[in-house]
C-alpha positions as CSV (number, residue, x, y, z in Angstrom):
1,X,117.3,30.5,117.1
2,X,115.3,30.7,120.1
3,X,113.3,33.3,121.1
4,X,110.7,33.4,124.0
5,X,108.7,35.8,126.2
6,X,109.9,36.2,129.6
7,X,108.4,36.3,132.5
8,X,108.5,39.6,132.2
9,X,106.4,40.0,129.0
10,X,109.2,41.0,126.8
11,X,110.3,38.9,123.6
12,X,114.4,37.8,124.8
13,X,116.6,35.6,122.4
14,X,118.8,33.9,124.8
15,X,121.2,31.6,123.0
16,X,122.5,34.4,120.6
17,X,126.2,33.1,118.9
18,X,128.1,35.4,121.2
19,X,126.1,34.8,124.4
20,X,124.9,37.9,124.5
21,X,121.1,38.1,125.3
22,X,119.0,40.5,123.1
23,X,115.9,42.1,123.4
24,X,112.9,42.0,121.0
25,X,111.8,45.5,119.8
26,X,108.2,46.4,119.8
27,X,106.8,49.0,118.2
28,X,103.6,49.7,120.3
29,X,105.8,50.0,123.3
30,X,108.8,51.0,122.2
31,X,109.6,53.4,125.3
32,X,108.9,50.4,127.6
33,X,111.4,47.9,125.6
34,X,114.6,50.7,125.3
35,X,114.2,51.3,129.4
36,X,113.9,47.3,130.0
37,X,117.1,46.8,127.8
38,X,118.6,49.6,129.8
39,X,118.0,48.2,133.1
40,X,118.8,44.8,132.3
41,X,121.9,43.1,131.4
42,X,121.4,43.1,127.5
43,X,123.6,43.2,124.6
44,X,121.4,43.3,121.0
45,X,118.2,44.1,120.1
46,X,116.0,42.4,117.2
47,X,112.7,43.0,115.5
48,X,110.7,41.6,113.2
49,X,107.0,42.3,112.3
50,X,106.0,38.3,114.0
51,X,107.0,40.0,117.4
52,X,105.6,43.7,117.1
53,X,108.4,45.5,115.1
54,X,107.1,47.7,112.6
55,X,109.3,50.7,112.9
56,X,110.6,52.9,109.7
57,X,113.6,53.6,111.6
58,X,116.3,52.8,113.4
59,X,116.1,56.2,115.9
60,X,115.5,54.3,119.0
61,X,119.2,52.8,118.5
62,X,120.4,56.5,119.8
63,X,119.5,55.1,123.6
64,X,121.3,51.8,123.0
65,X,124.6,53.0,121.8
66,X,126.2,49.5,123.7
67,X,124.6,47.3,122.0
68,X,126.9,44.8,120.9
69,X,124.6,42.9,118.3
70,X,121.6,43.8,116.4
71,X,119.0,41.7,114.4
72,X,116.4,43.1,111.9
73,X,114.6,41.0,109.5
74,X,111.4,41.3,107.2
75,X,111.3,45.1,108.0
76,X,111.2,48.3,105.8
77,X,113.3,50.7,106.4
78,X,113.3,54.0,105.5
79,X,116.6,55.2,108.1
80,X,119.6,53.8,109.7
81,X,121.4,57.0,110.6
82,X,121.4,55.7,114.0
83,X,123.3,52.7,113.2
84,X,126.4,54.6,113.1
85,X,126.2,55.8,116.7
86,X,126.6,52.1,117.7
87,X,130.6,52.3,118.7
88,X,131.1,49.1,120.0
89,X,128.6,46.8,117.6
90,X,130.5,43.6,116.4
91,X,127.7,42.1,114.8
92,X,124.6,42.9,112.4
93,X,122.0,41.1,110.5
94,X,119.3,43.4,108.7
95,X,117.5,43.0,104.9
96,X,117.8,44.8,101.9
97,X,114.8,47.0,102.2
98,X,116.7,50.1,103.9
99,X,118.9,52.6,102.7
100,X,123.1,51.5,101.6
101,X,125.1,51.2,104.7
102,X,128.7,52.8,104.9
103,X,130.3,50.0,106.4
104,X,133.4,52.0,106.8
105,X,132.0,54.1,109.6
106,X,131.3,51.0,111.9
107,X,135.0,50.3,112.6
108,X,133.9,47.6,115.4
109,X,131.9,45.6,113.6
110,X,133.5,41.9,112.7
111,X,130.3,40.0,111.7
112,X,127.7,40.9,108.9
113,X,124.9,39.3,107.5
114,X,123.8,41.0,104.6
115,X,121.2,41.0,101.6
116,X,123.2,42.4,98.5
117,X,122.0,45.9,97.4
118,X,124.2,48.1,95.4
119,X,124.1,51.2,97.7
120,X,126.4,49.5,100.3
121,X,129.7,50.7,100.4
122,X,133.2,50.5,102.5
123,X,133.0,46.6,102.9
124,X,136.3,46.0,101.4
125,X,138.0,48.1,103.7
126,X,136.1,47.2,106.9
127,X,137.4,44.4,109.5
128,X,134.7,41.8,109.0
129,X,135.9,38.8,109.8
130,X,132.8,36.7,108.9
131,X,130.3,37.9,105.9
132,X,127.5,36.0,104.7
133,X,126.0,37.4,101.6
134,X,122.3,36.5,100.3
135,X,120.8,36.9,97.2
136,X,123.9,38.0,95.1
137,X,121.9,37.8,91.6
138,X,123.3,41.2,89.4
139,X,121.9,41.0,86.0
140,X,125.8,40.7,84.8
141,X,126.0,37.1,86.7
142,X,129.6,37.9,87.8
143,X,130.9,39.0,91.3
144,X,133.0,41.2,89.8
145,X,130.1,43.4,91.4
146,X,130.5,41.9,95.2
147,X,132.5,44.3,97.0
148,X,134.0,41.9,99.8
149,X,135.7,42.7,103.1
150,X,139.3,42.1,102.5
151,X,140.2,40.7,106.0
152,X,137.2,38.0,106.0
153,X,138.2,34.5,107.4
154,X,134.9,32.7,106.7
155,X,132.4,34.0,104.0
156,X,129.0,32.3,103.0
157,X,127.2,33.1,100.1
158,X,124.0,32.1,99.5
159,X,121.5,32.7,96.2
160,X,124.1,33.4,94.1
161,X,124.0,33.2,90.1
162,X,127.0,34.1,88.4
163,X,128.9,30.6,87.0
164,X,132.3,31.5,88.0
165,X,134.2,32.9,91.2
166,X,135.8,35.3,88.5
167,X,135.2,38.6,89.8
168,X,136.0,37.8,93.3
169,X,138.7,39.7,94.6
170,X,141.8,38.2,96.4
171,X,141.1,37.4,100.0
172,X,144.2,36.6,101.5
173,X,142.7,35.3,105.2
174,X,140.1,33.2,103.9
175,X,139.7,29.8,105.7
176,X,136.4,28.7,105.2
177,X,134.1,29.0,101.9
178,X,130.5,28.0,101.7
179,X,128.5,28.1,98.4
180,X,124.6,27.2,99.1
181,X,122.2,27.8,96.3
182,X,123.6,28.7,93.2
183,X,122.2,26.9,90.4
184,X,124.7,28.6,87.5
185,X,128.2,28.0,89.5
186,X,130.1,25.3,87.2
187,X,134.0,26.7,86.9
188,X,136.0,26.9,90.3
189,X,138.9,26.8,88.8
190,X,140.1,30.8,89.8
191,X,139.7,29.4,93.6
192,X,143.3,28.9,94.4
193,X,144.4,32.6,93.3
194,X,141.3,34.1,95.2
195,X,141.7,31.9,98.3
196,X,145.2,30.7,98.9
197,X,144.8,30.1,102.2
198,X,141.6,28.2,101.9
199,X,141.2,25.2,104.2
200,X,137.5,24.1,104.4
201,X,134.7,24.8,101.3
202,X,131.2,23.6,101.6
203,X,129.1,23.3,98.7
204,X,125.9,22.7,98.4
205,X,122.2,22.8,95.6
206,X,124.8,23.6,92.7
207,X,124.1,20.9,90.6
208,X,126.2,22.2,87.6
209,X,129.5,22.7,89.7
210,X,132.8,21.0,88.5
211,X,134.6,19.7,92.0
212,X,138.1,18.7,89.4
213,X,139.6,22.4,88.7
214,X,140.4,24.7,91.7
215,X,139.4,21.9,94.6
216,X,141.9,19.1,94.0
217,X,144.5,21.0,93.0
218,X,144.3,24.1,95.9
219,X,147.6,23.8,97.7
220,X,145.5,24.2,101.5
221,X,142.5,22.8,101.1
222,X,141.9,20.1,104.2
223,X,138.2,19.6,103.7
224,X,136.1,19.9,100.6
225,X,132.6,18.8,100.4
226,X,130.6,19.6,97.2
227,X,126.9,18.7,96.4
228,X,127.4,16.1,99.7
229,X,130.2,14.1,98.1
230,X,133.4,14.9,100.2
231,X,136.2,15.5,97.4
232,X,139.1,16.0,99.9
C-alpha cells in the first residue's frame, strides 16, 4: 500500500491492484474530497480514521456512482445503503462493524475482502472471482457456516478456526487456496471433492495441519506449500 498527500493536499493511493488511483475520504471536508474526485481522473475512494474518515455512513457514495473500487477499514458503520448505487464497482474491502451486505445486488463486483459477519448474504450466487475471508471463528468451528461465492478462482482465508475444510461447499473454478492463521486446521482430506480443479494452496501458522490426505493425492495440484515446506 502506498498512500501519500498530494500536492494538492488530498490523501491519494496510487499503486491500487487495478491501477486505478483512489482518493482518501475526509470527514471534515467531505464536500471538498467528492468534487476533487469528480474533477479528477479517479477510480475508488478509501477512508480510515489515520487519514480523517470518521463518517457513519456511506451517503456521500451517491455522488461517486463510477467508482470502480472502494476501501474502508477501522470504521463504524451504521449505513451502506449507498453501496448499492455503485453499478460498475469490481472491487471492495470494508470491516465487520456495518450492517450485512446483499452481495447479490452488486452484480459487478468480482473482488471482495471481507470480515465474516452473519448478516451477509447473496455471496454464493454473486460473480466474485477472488474472496478473501478474515476472522471466520463461528462458535460451531465448521465452515459449514461460510457462505462462499460459487464462481471464485482464488480464495484466502485468514483467522479461521474450524479443523476441517468440511463444510465448505464445492467450488468448481477454484485455482488457488491460501490458509493463513488457523491454529485448529489438521484434516484436509475433503480438499479434492471441494476443489477439483485446485492447482496452487498456500498454507501457512497452522501448526496442527496434516499435508499427507487431500494434498498428495489431489489429481491437479501443481504447487503445494504448507507451514513453508513445499509438499508438491
Amino acid at each position: 500500500m502506498s498512500i501519500i498527500l498530494s500536492r494538492a493536499g488530498f490523501y491519494v493511493w496510487r499503486d491500487h491492484v487495478h491501477g486505478v488511483p483512489g482518493l482518501g475520504v475526509e470527514s471534515r471536508r467531505l464536500a471538498v474530497c467528492m468534487a476533487h474526485y469528480k474533477s479528477k481522473r479517479f477510480g475508488g475512494l478509501f477512508g480510515t480514521p489515520d487519514f480523517g474518515f470518521e463518517e457513519r455512513n456511506l451517503d456521500f457514495l451517491y455522488d461517486a456512482k463510477n467508482a470502480n473500487w472502494l476501501w474502508f477499514w477501522d470504521v463504524a458503520l451504521e449505513s451502506i445503503d449507498a453501496l448499492y448505487e455503485l453499478k460498475v464497482v469490481r472491487e471492495i474491502g470494508i470491516n465487520p462493524k456495518r450492517p450485512g451486505i446483499d452481495f447479490s445486488r452488486l452484480p459487478s463486483l468480482r473482488a471482495v475482502t471481507n470480515h465474516w459477519i452473519r448478516a451477509d448474504r447473496g455471496i454464493g450466487g454473486s460473480r466474485i472471482t477472488r474472496y478473501r475471508l478474515l476472522h471466520f471463528n463461528p462458535r460451531a468451528k465448521q465452515f459449514g457456516q461460510a457462505e462462499m461465492p460459487s464462481r471464485v478462482e482464488q480464495l484466502e482465508m485468514i483467522w479461521a478456526n474450524p479443523a476441517s475444510l468440511q463444510g465448505l461447499p464445492i467450488l468448481p473454478c477454484l485455482r488457488e487456496l491460501q490458509l493463513h492463521r488457523c491454529p485448529n486446521l489438521r484434516d484436509l482430506s475433503s480438499l479434492p471433492m471441494i476443489a477439483p480443479a485446485l492447482e496452487t494452496l498456500i498454507i501457512t501458522s497452522a501448526p496442527r495441519v496434516n499435508a499427507e490426505h487431500g494434498v498428495r493425492d489431489h489429481p491437479n495440484l501443481s504447487r503445494a506449500q504448507v507451514n513453508g515446506i513445499a509438499i508438491i
